[in-house]
PAVEX-785504 format. One record per residue (C-alpha): residue number from 1; x, y, z. Coordinates in nm, 3 decimals. Layout:
REM residues N
> NUM:X:Y:Z
...
***
This chain:
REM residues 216
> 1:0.114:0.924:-0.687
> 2:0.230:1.090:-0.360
> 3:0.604:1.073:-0.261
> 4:0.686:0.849:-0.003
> 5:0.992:0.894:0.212
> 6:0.902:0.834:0.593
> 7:0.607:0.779:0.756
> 8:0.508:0.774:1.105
> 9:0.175:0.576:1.237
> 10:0.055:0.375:1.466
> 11:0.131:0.023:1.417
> 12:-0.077:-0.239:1.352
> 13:0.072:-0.619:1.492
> 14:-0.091:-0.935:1.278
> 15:0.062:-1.209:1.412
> 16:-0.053:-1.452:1.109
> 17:0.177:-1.649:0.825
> 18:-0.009:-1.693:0.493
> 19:-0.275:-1.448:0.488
> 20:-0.341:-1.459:0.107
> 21:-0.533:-1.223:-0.111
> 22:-0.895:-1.312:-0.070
> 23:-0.889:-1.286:0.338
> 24:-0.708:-0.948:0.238
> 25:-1.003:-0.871:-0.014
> 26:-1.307:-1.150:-0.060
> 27:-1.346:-1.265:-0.457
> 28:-1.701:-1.108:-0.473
> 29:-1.552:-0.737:-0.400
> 30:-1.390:-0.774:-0.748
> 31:-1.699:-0.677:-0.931
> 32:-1.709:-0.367:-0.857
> 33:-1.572:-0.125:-1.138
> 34:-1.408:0.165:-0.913
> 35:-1.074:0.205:-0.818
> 36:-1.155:0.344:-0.432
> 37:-1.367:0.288:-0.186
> 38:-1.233:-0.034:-0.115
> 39:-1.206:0.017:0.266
> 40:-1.523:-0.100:0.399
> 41:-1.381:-0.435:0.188
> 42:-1.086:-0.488:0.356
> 43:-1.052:-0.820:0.573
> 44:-1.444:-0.853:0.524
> 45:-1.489:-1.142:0.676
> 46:-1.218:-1.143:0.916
> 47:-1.353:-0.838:1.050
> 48:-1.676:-0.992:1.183
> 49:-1.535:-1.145:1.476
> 50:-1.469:-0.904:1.734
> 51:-1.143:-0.994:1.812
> 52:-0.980:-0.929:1.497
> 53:-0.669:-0.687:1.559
> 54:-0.828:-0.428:1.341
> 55:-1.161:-0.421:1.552
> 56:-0.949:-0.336:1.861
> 57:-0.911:0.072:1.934
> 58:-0.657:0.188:1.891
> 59:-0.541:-0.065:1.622
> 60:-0.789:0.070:1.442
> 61:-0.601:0.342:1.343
> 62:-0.341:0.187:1.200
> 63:-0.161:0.277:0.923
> 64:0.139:0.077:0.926
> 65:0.062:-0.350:0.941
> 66:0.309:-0.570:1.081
> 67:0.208:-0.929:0.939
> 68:0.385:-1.264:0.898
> 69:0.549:-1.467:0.666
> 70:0.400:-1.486:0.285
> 71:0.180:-1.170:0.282
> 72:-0.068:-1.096:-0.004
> 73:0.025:-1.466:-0.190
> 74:-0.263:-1.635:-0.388
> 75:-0.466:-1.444:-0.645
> 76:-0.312:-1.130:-0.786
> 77:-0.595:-0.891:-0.720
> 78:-0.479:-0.577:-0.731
> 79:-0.804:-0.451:-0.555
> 80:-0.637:-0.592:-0.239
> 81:-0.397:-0.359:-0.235
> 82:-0.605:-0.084:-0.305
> 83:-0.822:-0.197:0.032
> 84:-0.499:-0.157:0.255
> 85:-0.471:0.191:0.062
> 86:-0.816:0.276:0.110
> 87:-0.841:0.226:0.496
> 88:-0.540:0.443:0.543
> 89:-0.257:0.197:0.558
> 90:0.061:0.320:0.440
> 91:0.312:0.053:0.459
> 92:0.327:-0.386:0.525
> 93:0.628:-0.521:0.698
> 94:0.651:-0.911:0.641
> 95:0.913:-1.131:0.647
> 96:0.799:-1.236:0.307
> 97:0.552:-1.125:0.051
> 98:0.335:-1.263:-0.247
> 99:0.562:-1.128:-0.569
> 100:0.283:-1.005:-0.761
> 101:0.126:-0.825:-0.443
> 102:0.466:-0.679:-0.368
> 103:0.481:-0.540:-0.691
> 104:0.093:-0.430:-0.692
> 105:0.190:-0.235:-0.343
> 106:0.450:-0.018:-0.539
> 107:0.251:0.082:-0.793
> 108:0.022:0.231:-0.564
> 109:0.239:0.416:-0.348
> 110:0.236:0.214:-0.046
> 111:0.599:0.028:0.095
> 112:0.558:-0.354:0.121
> 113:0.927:-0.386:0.334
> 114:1.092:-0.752:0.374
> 115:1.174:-0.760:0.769
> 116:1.336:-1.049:0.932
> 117:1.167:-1.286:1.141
> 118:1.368:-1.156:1.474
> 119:1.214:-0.827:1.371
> 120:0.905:-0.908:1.318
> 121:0.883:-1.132:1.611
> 122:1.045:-0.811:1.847
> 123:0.773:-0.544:1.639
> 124:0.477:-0.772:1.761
> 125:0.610:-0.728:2.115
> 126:0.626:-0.393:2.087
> 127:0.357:-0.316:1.913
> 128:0.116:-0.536:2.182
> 129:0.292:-0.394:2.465
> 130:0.215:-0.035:2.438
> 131:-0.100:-0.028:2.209
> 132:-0.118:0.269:2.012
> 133:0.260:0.296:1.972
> 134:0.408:0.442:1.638
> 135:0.651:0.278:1.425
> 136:0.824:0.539:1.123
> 137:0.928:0.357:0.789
> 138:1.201:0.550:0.644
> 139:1.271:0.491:0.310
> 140:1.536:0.701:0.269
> 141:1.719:0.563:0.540
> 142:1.592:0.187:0.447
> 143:1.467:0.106:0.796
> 144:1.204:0.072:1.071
> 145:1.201:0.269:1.410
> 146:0.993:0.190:1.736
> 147:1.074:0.258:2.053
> 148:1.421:0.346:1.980
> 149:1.514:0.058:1.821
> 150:1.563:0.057:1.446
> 151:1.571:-0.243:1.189
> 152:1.646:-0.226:0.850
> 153:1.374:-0.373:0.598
> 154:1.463:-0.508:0.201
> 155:1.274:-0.282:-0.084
> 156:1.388:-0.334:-0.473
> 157:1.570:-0.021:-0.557
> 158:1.375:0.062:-0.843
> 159:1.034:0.042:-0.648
> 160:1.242:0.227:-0.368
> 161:1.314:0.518:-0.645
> 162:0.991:0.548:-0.748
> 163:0.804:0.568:-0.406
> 164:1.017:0.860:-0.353
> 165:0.973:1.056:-0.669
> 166:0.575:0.972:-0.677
> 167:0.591:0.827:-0.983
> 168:0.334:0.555:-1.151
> 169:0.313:0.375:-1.455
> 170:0.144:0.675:-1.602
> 171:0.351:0.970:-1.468
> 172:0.686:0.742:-1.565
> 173:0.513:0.769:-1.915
> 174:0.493:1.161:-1.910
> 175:0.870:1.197:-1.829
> 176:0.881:1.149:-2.187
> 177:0.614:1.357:-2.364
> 178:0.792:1.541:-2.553
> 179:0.920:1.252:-2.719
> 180:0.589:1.126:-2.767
> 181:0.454:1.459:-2.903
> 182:0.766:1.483:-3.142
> 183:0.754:1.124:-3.276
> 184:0.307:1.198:-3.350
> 185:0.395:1.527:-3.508
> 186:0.615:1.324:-3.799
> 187:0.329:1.069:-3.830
> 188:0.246:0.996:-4.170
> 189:-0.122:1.085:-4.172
> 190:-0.301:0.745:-4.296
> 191:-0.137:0.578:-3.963
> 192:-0.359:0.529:-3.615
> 193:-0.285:0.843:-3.377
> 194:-0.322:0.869:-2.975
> 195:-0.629:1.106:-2.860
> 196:-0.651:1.203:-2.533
> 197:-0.880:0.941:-2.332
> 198:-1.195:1.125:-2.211
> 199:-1.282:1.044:-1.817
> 200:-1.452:1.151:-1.503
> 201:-1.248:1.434:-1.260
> 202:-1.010:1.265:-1.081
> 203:-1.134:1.183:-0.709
> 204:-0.835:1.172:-0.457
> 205:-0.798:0.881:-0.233
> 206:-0.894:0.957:0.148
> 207:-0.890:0.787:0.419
> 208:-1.226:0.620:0.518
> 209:-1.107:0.704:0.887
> 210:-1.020:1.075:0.864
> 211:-1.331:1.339:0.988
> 212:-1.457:1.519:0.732
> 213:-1.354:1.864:0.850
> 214:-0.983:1.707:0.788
> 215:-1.080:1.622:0.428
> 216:-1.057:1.994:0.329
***
């Protein structure tokens, strides 16, 4: 997982409460058995009328979403979080999040922040006066800057640890492999063992947006 400790981007201003999982990513998306590629998914049916924020340049490079109260609630798909990954967004600022989606957003390196509703109210403005204008999450410093005005946003300290050490599930596991290697070299031999699990290369995640000549 990449470390995350600021990130600047243009910000993205969804002035909607309640937008649950399946406007985030529709049910039928879930049958698909990849883990990327997710972007062309992302507020499916939202994105067919024009309107829609993320159909308006330069909102459409966004990669940081400024959205209402109870963000991601409903199912716990994690494929929605890997949409807002796949299009390029790095961070959600909410006043309030779905738990489970919260927790889903950690795990895959991207900041879900708990803003206020005076922030989030003032970000909006912001956001919609100048479109195009950049917001920077720091998570070091535990806050969010636009326009030289900074407010501070809520992360658990243990996501907020591992965001900024890059570490997964899996690479939380390896901090302790030779543990794991010690305690399998003193199995008794009639006893199950762990063999390496055979997959594909590993395909880093790009943005659907960037040009290819920046994918190098």
């Amino acid at each position: 997982m990449e470390i995350f400790t600021q990130h600047t981007g243009i910000g993205v201003p969804l002035r909607e409460t309640e937008v649950d999982t399946d406007q985030i990513l529709p049910a039928r998306y879930l049958k698909r058995i990849t883990k990327s590629g997710y972007e062309d998914a992302l507020f499916h049916e939202r994105r067919k009328d024009p309107g829609f924020i993320l159909n308006q340049a330069p909102y459409t490079a966004g990669s940081i979403l400024v959205a209402g109260r109870d963000f991601g609630t409903g199912s716990s798909r994690e494929h929605a979080v890997w949409a807002l990954r796949d299009y390029g967004f790095r961070a959600v600022l909410s006043p309030r999040f779905g738990d489970i989606f919260r927790g889903n957003m950690g795990k895959q390196g991207l900041v879900a922040g708990k803003i206020s509703d005076d922030a989030a109210t003032r970000l909006w403005e912001l956001l919609e006066e100048k479109p195009g204008r950049e917001l920077t999450v720091d998570l070091e410093a535990g806050e969010v800057r636009c326009a030289d005005i900074a407010y501070p946003f809520e992360i658990d300290p243990y996501t907020r640890w591992r965001l900024m050490e890059g570490l997964d599930d899996i690479a939380l596991t390896l901090r302790d492999i030779s543990l794991i290697e010690e305690y399998e070299a003193h199995q008794p031999g009639f006893t199950p063992r762990t063999l390496p699990q055979r997959h594909l290369p590993e395909v880093p995640v790009r943005s659907a947006r960037l040009a290819p000549d920046s994918q190098a």
